[in-house]
matplotlib code that plots the C-alpha trace (Angstrom):
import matplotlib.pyplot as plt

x = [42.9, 42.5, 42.0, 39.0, 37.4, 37.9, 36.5, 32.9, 32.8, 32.5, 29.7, 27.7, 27.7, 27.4, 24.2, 22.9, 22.6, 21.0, 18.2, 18.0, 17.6, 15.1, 13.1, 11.4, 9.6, 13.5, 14.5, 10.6, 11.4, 8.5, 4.5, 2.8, 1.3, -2.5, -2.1, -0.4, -1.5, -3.7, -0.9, 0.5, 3.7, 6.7, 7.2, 4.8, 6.6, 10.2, 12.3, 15.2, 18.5, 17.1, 14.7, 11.8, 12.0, 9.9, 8.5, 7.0, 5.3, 3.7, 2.3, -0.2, -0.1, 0.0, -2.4, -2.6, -5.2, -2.9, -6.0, -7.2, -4.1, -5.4, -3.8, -1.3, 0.1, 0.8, 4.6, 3.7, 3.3, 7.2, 6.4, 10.2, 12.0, 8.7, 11.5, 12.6, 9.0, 8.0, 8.9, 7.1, 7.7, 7.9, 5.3, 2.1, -0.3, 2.1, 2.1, 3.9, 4.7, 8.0, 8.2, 11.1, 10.6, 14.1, 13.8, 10.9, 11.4, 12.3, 10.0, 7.5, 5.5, 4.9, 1.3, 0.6, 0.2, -0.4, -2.8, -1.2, -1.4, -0.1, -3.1, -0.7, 0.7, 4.5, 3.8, 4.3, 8.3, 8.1, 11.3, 12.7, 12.1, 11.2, 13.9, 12.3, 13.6, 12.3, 10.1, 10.5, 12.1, 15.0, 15.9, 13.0, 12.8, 9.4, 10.8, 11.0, 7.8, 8.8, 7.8, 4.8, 4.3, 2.7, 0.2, 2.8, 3.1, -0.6, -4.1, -7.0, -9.8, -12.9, -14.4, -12.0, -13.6, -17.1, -18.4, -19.9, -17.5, -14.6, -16.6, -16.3, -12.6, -12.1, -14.2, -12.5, -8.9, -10.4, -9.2, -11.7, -10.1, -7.6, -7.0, -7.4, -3.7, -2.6, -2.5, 0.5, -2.1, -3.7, -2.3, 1.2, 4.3, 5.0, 1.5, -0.7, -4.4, -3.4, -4.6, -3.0, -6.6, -9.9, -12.6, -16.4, -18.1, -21.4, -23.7, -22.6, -23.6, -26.8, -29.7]
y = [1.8, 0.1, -3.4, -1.8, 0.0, -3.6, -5.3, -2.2, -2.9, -6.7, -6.8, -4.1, -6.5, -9.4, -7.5, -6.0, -9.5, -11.1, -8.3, -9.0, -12.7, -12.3, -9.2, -10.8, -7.3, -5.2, -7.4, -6.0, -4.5, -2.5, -2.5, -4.8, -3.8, -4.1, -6.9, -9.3, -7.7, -10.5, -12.8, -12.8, -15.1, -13.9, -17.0, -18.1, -16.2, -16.0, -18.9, -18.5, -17.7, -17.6, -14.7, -15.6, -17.5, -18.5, -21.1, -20.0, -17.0, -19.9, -21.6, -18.6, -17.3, -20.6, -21.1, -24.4, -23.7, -21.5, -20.4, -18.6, -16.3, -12.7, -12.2, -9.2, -10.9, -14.3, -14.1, -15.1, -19.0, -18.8, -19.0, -17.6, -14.5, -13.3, -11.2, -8.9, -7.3, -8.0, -6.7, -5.9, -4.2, -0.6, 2.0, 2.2, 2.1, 1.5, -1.0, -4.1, -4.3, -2.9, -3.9, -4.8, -5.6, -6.7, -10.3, -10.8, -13.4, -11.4, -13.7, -12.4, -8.9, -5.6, -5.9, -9.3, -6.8, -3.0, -1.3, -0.4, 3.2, 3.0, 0.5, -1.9, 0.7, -0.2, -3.8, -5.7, -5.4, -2.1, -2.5, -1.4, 1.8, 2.0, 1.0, -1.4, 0.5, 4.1, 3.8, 7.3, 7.3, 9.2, 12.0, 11.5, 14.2, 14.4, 14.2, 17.2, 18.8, 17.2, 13.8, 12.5, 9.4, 10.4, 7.5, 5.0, 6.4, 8.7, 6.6, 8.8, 9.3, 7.7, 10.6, 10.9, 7.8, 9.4, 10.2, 13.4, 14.5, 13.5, 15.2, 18.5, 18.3, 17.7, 20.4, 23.2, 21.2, 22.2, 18.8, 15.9, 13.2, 12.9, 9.5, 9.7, 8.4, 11.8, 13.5, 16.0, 17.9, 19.2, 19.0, 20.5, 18.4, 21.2, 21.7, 18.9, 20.8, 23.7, 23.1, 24.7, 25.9, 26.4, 24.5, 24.8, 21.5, 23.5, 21.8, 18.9, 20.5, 20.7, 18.6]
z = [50.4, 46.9, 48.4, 50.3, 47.3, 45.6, 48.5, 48.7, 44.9, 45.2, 48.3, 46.3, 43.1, 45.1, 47.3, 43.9, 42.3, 45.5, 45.3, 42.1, 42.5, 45.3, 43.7, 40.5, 39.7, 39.4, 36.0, 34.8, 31.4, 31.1, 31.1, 28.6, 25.5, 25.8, 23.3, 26.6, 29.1, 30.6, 30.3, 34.3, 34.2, 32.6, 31.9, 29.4, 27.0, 28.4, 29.3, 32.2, 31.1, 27.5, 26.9, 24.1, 21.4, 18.1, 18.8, 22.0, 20.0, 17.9, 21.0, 21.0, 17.6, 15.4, 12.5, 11.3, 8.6, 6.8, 4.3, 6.8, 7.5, 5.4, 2.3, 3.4, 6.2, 4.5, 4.6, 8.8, 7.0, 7.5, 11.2, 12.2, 12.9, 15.2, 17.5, 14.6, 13.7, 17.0, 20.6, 23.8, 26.8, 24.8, 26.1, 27.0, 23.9, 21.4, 18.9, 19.0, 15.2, 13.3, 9.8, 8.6, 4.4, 4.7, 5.8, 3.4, 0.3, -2.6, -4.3, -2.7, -4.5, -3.2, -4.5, -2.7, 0.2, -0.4, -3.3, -6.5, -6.4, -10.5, -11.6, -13.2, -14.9, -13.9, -13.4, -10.2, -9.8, -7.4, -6.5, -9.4, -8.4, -4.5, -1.9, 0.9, 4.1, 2.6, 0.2, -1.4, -4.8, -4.6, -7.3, -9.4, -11.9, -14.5, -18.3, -20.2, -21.8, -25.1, -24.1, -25.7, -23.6, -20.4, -20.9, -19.8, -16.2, -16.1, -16.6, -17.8, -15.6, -16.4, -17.5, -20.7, -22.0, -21.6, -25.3, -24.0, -22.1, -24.5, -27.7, -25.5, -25.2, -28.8, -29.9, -27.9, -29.3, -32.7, -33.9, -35.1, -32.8, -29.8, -27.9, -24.2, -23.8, -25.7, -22.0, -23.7, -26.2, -23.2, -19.5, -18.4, -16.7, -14.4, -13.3, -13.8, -13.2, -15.2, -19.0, -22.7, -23.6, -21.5, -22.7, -22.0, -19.9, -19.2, -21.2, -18.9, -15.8, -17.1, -16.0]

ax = plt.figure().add_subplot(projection="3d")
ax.plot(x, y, z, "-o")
ax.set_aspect("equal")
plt.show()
């Protein structure tokens, strides 16, 4: 009785891999992303017995005129590791693109590719502070209300350098000069919109 279940368990591997070998369209992984779907043979992007490689990505997606690669993508001038950012045969409609900032050159700056949401304000070395896999800083906690140096993460809006505007602020301070950068005379840490006096910018709205 085993020798027969060891014999039905061979011929179903052995039919399973000739149907398999005879039926290109069972080893399909999966749709194409709109990105390949004109592409009709498999193997213009995968070779037998050795899936997809590099250098067959580059075959399509080489540029040799590396000026014209756009500045946020310019880490592709490495030309390898396509598979790790890269896979197809997903889902319909998806995109074909995970980022993974881990095989990047740590030479390379945050700021070469996303906007500086601090102005310059914390220079260029985001990591300091931001993790590359989540980019959430972890267990930040605002300094206590004693601090005095809010200008050193907070830029002023414009409209604190406007003289009229400005002269307005300092008159309701009842002081005859505050610096822009002095964000602690007048604004809250807890609650950034809510100010220590009520001034008057009427005249302002006026034509």
């Amino acid at each position: 009785m085993k020798r027969t279940f060891y014999t039905l368990g061979l011929l179903s591997i052995l039919a399973f891999s000739i149907w398999l070998f005879l039926y290109d369209d069972a080893a399909e992984p999966g749709p194409l992303s709109p990105y390949h779907e004109d592409v009709q043979a498999c193997t213009a992007c995968h070779r037998p017995w050795h899936g997809v490689s590099d250098e067959q990505c580059l075959e399509c997606h080489d540029a040799p005129d590396k000026t014209a690669v756009r500045r946020e993508i310019r880490f592709h001038e490495e030309r390898k590791n396509c598979l790790v950012c890269h896979r197809e045969h997903r889902m319909l409609g998806t995109t074909i693109s995970r980022m993974d900032h881990t095989i990047l050159n740590e030479k390379l700056m945050c700021s070469q590719c996303h906007f500086d949401r601090h102005d310059g304000l914390f220079g260029e070395n985001c990591r300091q502070c931001h993790g590359i896999t989540s980019w959430r800083v972890q267990g930040y906690r605002h300094p206590g209300a004693g601090r005095i140096d809010c200008f050193k993460c907070h830029k002023p809006p414009g409209s604190h350098y406007d003289v009229r505007y400005w002269s307005l602020i300092v008159k309701d301070m009842s002081q005859e000069s505050i610096a822009p950068e002095d964000c602690w005379q007048c604004h809250s840490i807890y609650h950034w919109r809510e100010l220590k006096m009520a001034h008057n910018l009427s005249p302002l709205m006026t034509p």
